[in-house]
One Martini backbone bead per residue (centre of mass of N, CA, C, O) as a GRO file, in nm:
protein
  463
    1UNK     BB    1   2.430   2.777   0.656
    2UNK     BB    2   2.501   2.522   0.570
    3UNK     BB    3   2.352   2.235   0.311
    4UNK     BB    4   2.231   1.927   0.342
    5UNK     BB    5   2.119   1.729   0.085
    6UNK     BB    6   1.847   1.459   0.119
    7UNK     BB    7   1.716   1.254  -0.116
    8UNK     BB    8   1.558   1.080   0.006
    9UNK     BB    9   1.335   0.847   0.241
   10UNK     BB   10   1.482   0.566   0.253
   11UNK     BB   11   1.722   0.382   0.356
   12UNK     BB   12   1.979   0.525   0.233
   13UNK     BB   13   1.892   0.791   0.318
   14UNK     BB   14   1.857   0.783   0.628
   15UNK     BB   15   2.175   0.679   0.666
   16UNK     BB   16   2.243   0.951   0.580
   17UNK     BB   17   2.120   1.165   0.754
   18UNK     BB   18   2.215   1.025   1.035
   19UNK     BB   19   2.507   1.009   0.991
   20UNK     BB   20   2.559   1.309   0.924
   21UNK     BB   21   2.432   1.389   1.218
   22UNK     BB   22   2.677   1.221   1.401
   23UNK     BB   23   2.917   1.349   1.249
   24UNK     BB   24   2.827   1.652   1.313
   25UNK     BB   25   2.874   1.605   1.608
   26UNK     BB   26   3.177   1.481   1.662
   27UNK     BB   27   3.287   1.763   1.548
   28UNK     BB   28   3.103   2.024   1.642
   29UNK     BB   29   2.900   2.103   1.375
   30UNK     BB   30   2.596   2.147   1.419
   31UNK     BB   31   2.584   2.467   1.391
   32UNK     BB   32   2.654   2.479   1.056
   33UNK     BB   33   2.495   2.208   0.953
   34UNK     BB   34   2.180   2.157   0.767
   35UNK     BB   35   1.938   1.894   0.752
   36UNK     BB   36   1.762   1.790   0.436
   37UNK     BB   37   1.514   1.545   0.381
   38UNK     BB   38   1.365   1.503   0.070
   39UNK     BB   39   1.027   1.352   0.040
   40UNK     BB   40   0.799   1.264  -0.155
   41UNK     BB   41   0.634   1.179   0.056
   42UNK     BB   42   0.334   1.294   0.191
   43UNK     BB   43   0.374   1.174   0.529
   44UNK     BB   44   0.629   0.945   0.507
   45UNK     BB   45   0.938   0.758   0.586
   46UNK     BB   46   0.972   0.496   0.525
   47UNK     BB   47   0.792   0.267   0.333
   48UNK     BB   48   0.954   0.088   0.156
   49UNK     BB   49   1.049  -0.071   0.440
   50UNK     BB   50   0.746  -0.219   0.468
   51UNK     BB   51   0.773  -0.410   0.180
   52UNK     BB   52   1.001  -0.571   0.285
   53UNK     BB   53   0.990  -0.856   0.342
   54UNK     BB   54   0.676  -0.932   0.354
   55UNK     BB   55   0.687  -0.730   0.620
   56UNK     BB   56   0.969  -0.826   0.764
   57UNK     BB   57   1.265  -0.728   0.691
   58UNK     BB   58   1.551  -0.807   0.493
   59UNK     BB   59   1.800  -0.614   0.600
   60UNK     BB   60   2.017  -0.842   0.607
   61UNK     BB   61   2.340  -1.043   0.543
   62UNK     BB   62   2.543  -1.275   0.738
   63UNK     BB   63   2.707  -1.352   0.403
   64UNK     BB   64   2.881  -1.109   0.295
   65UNK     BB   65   2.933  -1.097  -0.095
   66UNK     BB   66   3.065  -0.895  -0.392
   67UNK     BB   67   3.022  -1.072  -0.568
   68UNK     BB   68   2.688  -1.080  -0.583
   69UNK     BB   69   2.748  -0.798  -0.715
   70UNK     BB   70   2.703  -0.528  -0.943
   71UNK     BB   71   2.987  -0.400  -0.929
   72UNK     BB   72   3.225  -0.568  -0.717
   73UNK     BB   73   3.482  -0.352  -0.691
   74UNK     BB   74   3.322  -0.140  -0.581
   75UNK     BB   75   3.169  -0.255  -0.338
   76UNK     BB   76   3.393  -0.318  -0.175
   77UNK     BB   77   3.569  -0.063  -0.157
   78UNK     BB   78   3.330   0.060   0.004
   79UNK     BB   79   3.301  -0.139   0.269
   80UNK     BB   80   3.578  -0.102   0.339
   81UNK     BB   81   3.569   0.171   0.385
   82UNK     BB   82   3.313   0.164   0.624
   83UNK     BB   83   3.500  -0.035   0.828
   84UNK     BB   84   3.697   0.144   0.867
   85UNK     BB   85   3.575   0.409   0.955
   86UNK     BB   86   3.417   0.199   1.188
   87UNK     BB   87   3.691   0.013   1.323
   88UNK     BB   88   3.679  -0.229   1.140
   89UNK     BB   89   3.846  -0.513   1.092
   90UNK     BB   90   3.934  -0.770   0.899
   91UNK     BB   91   3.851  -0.917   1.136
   92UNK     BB   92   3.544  -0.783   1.252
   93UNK     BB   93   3.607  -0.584   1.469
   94UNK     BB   94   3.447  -0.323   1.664
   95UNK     BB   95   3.555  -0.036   1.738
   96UNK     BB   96   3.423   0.270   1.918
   97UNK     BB   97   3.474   0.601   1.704
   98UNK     BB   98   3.213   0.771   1.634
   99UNK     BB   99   3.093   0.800   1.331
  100UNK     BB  100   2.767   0.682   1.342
  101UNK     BB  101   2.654   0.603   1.606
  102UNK     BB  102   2.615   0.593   1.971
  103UNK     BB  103   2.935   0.606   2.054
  104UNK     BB  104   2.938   0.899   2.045
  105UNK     BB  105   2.768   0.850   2.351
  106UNK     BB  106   2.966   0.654   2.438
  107UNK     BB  107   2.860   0.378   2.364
  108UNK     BB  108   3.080   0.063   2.384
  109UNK     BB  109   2.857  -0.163   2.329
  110UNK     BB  110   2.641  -0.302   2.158
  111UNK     BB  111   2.268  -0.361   2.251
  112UNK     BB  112   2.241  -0.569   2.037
  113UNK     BB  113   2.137  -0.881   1.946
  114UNK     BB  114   2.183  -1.177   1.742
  115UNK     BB  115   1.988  -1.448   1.740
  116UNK     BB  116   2.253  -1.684   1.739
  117UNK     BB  117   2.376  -1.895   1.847
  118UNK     BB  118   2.723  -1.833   1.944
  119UNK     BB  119   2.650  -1.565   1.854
  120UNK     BB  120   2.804  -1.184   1.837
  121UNK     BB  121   2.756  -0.971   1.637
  122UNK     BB  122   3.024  -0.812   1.544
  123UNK     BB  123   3.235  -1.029   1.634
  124UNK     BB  124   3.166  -1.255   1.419
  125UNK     BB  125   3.178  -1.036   1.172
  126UNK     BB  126   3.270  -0.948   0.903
  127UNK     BB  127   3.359  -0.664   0.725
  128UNK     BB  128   3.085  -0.643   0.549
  129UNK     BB  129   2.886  -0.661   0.777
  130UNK     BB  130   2.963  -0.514   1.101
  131UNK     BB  131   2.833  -0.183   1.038
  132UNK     BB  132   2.560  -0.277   0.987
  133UNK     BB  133   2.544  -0.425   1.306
  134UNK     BB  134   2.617  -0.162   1.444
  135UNK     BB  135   2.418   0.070   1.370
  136UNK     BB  136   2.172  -0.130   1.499
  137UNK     BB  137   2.264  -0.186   1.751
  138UNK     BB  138   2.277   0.137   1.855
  139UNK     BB  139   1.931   0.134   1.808
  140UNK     BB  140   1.806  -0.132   1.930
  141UNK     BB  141   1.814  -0.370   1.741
  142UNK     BB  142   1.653  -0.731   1.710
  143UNK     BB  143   1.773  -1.013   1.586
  144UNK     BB  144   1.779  -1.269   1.303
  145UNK     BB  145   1.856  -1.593   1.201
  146UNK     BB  146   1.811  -1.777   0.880
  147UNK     BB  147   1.806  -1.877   0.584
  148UNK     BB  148   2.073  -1.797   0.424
  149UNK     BB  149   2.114  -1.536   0.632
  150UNK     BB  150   1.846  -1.433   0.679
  151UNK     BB  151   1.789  -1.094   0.837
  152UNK     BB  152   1.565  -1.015   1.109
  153UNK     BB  153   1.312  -0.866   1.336
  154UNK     BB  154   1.238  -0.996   1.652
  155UNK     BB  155   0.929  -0.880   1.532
  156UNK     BB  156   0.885  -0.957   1.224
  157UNK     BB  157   0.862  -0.653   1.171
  158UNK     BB  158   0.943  -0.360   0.937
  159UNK     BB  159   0.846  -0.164   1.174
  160UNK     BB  160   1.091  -0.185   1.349
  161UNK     BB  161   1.304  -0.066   1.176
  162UNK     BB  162   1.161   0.223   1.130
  163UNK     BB  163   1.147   0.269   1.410
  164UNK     BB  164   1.452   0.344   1.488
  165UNK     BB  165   1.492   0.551   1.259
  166UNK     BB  166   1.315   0.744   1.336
  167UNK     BB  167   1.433   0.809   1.596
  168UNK     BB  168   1.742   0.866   1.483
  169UNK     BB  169   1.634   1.113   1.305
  170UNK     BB  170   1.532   1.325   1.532
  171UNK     BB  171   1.825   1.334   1.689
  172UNK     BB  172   2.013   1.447   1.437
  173UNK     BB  173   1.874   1.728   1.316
  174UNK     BB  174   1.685   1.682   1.092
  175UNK     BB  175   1.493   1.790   0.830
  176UNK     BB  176   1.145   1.724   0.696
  177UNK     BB  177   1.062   1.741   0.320
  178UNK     BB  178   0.721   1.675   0.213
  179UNK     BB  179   0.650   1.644  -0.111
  180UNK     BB  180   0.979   1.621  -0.283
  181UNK     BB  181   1.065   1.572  -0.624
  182UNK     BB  182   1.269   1.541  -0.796
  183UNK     BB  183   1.397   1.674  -1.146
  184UNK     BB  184   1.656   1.855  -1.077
  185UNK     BB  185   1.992   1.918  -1.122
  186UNK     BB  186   2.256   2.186  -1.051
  187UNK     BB  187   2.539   2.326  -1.080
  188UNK     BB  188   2.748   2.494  -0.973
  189UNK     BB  189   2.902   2.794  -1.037
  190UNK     BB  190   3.222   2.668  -1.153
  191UNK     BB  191   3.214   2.467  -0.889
  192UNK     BB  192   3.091   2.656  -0.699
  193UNK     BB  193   2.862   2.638  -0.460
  194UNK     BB  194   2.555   2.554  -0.524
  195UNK     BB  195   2.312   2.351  -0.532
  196UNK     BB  196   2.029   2.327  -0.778
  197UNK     BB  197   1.674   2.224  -0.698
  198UNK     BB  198   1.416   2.067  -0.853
  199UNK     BB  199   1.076   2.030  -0.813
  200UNK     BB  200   0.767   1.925  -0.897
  201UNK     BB  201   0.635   2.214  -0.757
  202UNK     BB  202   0.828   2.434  -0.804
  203UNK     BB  203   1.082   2.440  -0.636
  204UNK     BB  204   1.367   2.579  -0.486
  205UNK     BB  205   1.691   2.435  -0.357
  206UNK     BB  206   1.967   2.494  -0.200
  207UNK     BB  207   2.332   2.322  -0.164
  208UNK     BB  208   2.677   2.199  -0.069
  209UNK     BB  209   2.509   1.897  -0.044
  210UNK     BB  210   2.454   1.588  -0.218
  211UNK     BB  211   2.243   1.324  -0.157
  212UNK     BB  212   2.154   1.041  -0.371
  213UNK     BB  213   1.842   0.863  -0.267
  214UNK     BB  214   1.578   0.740  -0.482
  215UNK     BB  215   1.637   0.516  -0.641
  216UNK     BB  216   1.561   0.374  -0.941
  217UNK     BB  217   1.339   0.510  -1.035
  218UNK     BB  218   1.387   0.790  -0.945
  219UNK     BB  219   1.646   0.863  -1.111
  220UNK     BB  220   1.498   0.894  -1.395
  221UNK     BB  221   1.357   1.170  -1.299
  222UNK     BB  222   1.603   1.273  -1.327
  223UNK     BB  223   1.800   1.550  -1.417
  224UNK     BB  224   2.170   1.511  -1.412
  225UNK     BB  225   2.332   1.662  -1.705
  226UNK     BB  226   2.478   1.900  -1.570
  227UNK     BB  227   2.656   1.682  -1.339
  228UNK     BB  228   2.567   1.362  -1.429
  229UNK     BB  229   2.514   1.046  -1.552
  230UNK     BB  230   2.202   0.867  -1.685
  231UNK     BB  231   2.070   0.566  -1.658
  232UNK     BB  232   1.830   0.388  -1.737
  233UNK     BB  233   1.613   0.226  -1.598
  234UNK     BB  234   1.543  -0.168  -1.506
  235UNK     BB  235   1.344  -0.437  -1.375
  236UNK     BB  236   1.445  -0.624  -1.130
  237UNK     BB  237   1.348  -0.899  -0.937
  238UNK     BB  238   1.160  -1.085  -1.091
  239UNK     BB  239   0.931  -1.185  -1.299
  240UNK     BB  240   0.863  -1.400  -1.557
  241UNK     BB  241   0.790  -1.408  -1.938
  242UNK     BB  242   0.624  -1.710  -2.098
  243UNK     BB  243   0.499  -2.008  -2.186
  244UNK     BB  244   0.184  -2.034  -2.129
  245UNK     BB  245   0.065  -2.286  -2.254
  246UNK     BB  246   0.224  -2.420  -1.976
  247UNK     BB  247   0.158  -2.217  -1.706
  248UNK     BB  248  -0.138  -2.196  -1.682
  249UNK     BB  249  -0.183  -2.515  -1.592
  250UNK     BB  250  -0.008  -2.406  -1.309
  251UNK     BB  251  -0.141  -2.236  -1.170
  252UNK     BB  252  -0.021  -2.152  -0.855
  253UNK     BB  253   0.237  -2.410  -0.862
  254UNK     BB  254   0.470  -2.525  -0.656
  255UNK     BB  255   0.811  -2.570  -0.678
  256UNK     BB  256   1.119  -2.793  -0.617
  257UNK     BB  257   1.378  -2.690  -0.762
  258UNK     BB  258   1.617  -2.599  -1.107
  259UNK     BB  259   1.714  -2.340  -1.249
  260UNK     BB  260   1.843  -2.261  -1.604
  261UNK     BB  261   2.020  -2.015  -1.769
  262UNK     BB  262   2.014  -2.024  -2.155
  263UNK     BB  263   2.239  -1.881  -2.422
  264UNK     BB  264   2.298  -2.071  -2.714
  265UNK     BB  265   2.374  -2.331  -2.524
  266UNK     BB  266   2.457  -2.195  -2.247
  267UNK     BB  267   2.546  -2.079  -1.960
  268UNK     BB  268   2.469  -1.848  -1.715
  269UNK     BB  269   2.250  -1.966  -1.482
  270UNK     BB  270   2.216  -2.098  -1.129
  271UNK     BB  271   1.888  -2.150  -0.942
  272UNK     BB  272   1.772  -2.285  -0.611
  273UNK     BB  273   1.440  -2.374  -0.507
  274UNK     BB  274   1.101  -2.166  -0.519
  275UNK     BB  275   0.887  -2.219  -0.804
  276UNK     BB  276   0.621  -2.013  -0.938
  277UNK     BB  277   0.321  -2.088  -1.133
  278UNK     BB  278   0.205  -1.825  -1.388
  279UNK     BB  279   0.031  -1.749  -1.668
  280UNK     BB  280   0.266  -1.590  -1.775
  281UNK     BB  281   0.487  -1.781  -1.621
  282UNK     BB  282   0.755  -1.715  -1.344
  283UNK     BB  283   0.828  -1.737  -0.982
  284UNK     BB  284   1.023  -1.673  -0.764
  285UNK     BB  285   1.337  -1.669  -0.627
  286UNK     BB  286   1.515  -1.813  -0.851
  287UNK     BB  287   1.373  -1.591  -1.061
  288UNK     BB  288   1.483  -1.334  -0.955
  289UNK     BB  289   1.746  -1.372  -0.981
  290UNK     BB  290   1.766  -1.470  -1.316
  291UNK     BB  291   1.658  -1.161  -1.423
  292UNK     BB  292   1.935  -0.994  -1.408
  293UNK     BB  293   2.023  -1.198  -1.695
  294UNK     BB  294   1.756  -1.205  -1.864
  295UNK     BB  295   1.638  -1.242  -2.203
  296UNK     BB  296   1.532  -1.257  -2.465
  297UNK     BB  297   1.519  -1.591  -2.590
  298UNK     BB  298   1.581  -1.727  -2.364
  299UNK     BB  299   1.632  -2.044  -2.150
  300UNK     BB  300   1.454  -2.236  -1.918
  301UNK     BB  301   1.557  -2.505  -1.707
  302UNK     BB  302   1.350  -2.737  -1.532
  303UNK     BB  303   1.427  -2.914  -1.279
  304UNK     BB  304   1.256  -3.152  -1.073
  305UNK     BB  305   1.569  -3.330  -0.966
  306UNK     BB  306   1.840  -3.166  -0.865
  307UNK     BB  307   1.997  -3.436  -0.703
  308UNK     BB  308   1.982  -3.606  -0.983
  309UNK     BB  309   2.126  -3.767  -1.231
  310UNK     BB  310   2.037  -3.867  -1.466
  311UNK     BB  311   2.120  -4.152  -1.497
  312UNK     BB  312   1.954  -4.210  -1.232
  313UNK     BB  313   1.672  -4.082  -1.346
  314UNK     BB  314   1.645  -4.342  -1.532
  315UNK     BB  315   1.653  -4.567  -1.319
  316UNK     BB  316   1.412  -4.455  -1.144
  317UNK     BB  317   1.189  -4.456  -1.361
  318UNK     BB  318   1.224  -4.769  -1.438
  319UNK     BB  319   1.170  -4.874  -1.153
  320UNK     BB  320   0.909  -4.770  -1.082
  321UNK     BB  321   0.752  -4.894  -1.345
  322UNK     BB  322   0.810  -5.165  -1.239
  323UNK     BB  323   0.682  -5.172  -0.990
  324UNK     BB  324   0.390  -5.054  -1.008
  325UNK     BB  325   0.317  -5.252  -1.207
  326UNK     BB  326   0.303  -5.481  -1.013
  327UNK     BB  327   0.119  -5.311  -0.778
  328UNK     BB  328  -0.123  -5.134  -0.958
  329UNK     BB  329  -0.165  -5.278  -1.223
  330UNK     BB  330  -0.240  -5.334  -1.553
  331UNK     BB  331  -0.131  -5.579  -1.675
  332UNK     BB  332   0.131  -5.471  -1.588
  333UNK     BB  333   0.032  -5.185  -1.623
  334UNK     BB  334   0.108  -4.789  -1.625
  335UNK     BB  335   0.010  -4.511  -1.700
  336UNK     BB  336   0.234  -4.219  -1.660
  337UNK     BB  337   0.122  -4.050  -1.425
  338UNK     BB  338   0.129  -4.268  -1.215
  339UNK     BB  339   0.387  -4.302  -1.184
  340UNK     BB  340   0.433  -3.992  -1.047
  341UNK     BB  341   0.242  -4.063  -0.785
  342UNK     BB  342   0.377  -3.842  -0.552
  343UNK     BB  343   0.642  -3.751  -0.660
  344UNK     BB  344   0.410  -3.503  -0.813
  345UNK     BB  345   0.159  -3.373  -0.897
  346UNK     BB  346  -0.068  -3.423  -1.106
  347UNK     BB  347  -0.035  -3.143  -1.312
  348UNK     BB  348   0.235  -3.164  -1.327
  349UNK     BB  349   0.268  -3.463  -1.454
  350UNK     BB  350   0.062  -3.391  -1.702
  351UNK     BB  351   0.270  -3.177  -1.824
  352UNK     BB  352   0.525  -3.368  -1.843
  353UNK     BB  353   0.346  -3.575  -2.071
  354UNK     BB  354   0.284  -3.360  -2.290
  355UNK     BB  355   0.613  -3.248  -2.319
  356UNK     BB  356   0.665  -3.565  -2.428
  357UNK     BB  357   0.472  -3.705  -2.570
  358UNK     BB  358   0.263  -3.824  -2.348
  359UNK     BB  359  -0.015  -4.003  -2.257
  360UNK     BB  360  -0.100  -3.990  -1.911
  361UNK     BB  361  -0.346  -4.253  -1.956
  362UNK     BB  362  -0.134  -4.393  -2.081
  363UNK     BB  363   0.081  -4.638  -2.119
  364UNK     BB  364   0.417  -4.676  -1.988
  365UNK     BB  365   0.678  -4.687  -2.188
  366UNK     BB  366   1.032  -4.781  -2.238
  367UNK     BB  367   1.062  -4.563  -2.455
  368UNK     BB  368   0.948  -4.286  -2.280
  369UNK     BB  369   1.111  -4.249  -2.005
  370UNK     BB  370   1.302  -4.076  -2.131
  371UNK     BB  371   1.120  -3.846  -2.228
  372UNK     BB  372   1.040  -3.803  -1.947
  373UNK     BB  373   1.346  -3.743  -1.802
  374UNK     BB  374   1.414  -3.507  -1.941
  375UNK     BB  375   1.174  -3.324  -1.855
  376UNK     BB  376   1.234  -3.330  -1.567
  377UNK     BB  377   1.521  -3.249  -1.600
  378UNK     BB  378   1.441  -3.020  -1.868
  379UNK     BB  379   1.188  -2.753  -1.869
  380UNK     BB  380   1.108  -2.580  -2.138
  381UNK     BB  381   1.140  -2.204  -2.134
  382UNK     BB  382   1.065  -1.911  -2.301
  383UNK     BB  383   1.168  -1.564  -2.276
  384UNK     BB  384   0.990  -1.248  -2.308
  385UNK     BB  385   1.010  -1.109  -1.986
  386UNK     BB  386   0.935  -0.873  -1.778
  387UNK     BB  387   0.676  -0.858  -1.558
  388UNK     BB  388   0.617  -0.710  -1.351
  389UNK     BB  389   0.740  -0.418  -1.188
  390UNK     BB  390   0.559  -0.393  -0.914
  391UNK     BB  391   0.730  -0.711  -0.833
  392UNK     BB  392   1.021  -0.568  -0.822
  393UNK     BB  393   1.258  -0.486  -0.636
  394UNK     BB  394   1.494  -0.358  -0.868
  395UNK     BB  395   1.731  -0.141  -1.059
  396UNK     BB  396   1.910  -0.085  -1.335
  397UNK     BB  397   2.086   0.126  -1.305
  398UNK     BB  398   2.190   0.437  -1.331
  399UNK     BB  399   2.447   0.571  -1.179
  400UNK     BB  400   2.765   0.542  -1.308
  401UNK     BB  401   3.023   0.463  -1.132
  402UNK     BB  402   3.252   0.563  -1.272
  403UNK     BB  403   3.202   0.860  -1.117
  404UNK     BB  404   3.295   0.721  -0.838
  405UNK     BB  405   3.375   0.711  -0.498
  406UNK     BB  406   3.416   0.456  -0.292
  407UNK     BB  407   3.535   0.612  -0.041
  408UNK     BB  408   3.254   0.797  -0.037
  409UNK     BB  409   3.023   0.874  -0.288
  410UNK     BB  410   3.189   1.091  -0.482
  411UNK     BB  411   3.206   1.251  -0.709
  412UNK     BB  412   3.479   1.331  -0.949
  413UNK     BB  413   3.301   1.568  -1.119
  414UNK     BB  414   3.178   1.700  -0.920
  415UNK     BB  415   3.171   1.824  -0.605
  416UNK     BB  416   2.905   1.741  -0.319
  417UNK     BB  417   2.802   1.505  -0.507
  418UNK     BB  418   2.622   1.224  -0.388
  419UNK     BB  419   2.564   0.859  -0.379
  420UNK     BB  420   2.286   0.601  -0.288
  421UNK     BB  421   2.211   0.317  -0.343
  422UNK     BB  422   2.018   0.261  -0.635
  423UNK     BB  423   2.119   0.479  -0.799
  424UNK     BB  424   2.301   0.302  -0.852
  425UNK     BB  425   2.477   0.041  -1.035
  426UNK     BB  426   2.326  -0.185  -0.795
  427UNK     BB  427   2.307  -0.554  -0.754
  428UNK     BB  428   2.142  -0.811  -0.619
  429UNK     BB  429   1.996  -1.020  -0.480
  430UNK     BB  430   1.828  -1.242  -0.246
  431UNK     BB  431   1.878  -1.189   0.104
  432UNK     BB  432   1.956  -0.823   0.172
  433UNK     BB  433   2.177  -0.713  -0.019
  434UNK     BB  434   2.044  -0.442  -0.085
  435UNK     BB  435   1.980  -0.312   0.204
  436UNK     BB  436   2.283  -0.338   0.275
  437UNK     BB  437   2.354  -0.103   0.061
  438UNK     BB  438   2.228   0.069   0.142
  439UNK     BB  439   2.318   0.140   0.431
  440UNK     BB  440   2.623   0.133   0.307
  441UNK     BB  441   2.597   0.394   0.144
  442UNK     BB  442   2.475   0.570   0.311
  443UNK     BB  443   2.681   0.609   0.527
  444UNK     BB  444   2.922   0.690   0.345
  445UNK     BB  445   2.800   0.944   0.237
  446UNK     BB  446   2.712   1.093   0.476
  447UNK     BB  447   2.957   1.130   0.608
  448UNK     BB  448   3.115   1.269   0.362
  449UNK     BB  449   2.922   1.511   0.357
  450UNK     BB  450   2.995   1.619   0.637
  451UNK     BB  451   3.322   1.635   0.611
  452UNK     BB  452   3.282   1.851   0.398
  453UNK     BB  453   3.102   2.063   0.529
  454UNK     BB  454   3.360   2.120   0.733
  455UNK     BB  455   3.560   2.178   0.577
  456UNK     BB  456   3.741   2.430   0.453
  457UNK     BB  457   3.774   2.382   0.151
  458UNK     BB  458   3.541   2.119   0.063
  459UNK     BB  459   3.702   1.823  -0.001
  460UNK     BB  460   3.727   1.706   0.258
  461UNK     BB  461   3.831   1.431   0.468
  462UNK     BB  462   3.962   1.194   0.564
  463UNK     BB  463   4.003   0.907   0.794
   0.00000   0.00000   0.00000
């Protein structure tokens, strides 16, 4: 029997599995070739998707734009492609071809609801959301949507989503072995016959087929030489290393604001959040975000009134002084902190006016108002690198995209070996994106991987 090798356990892992297993049984074709999926963890396949969304698994986003990610116009070509292969159209009506699906065996029509009113899965669904949400509606999960389209499993738990792929993984026909490290990938001889797997444990497995689908740290780990090159990964979507001096101060203290980071004097990117300071510098969604762009020597500029243009926010902090001072203050006069209290935390307010050079015990001249205000819209701190590493969400580098094929995930002077989610050079920020790329990264190396098994040829089947 030929055999198809699927390394990594992860999300892309699995649903490169699941695809290949339906699409191989769709084929008729299940008798000639068996898929092994390869996982280091000694005794179960997604543990890392039961750490995602805090536990809840922001399994994929509602409004899925591939400008999001990074190398945007391989990721959209790729997608297209898998809306193809899945029967969705241009706006999103999904028709069941039976690619990788449930609809394989029948059924007509998603079985998962979307729980946002008025909407009903696949069929309100863009082309670039609408395979990876019928799917899941295939293996019968449940979701909902929150804020700013993230979507969650209707029981709010990580494990009810590897519930159902695990489900699907059993029916599929794969065999997994478990405690499986890759450390070599080596090419077939001539190009043509197996590839030779070599294990940390010192085994070697040989297949006609591999998706390479180890995560981002992973990949680093794969000597990949023989044949195809492979970057570096470095941990993104993480906390950030700054100004301790000054966030130490505010250890553990939540706030809403607007980040800017600039580099040289210009703008690179900005995200609006919710930012949490910590003794070594600075962490929350919007600094997650602005990780993927940020170098040593950047600058954060964080507004803490990010609705209001500087020019108000100095008319207002003028109205304020002495709205205050007429109302609470002594001899007319009111402390600098005090301007402030109710507006931003004691603590807050005490570091942005010491920020500015202004004692916070002190009455607020109308000298410093302006000196406060500029602190208030843009406290700076210089950034000196990423956090801890194991708070990173995703890894940059990897596989270089210019190897592969968006339209199948397979290497363009490899034939047989494909590559889905992290291990290749793409990420995007939090919101689901990067999950929905395993997912759909997956299904499309998966199915091309089994159609390329079993054509005459080995060279791949049309769509």
């Amino acid at each position: 029997m030929k055999k198809i090798a699927i390394i990594g356990g992860g999300a892309a892992g699995l649903a490169a599995a699941i695809a290949a297993g339906n699409e191989l049984a769709r084929l008729g074709a299940a008798d000639e070739c068996e898929i092994v999926l390869f996982e280091a963890d000694p005794e179960r396949v997604g543990r890392s998707i039961l750490a995602t969304g805090n536990g809840r698994c922001n399994f994929s986003n509602a409004h899925i734009d591939p400008a999001c990610y990074r190398n945007t116009d391989f990721v959209e070509a790729a997608l297209r492609s898998l809306a193809r292969l899945s029967g969705v159209s241009e706006w999103g009506s999904a028709q069941p071809v039976g690619a990788y699906g449930a609809s394989a065996q029948g059924s007509a029509q998603p079985v998962g609801a979307f729980e946002a009113p008025g909407r009903e899965s696949t069929q309100s669904a863009s082309v670039f959301e609408a395979p990876v949400q019928r799917f899941f509606s295939d293996l019968g999960l449940m979701w909902r949507e929150e804020g700013e389209g993230r979507m969650y499993p209707a029981a709010n738990k990580a494990s009810s989503v590897l519930d159902v792929l695990r489900a699907a993984l059993d029916v599929s026909g794969a065999r997994v072995e478990f405690r499986k490290a890759l450390r070599a990938i080596e090419a077939p001889a001539r190009g043509k016959g197996r590839f030779h797997l070599r294990f940390s444990d010192g085994t070697i497995a040989h297949a006609e087929k591999v998706v390479l689908a180890v995560g981002g740290r992973g990949v680093s780990a794969v000597d990949t030489s023989s044949v195809i090159p492979c970057e570096l990964t470095r941990p993104v979507l993480g906390p950030l290393v700054t100004d301790s001096r000054i966030t130490r101060q505010l250890n553990n203290i939540r706030v809403k604001c607007a980040v800017s980071l600039e580099r040289s004097g210009s703008l690179v990117a900005r995200e609006e959040g919710e930012l949490l300071f910590r003794d070594y510098g600075v962490s929350g969604v919007c600094v997650f975000n602005l990780s993927r762009f940020a170098c040593e020597g950047d600058v954060l500029s964080i507004d803490f009134l990010p609705h209001m243009p500087s020019a108000d926010r100095d008319a207002w902090l003028f109205a304020r002084r002495k709205h205050l001072s007429a109302r609470l203050g002594e001899n007319g006069q009111i402390a600098a902190e005090d301007v402030l209290r109710g507006a931003m935390l004691p603590q807050v307010a005490q570091v942005l006016c010491k920020c500015a050079g202004i004692d916070p015990a002190r009455p607020l001249s109308k000298k410093d108002v302006l000196a406060l205000s500029r602190v208030i819209g843009g406290l700076r701190l210089t950034v000196r690198g990423i956090g801890d590493a194991k708070q990173c969400q995703v890894s940059r580098g990897g596989l270089s995209i210019a190897a592969f094929d968006p339209q199948t995930m397979e290497a363009v002077r490899a034939s047989g070996l494909f590559a889905a989610g992290e291990a290749l050079d793409v990420d995007a920020p939090c919101g689901g994106y990067n999950l929905h790329w395993a997912w759909s990264s997956g299904l499309l190396a998966g199915v091309s991987a089994a159609r390329s098994a079993v054509s005459a040829d080995g060279e791949g089947e049309g769509e």
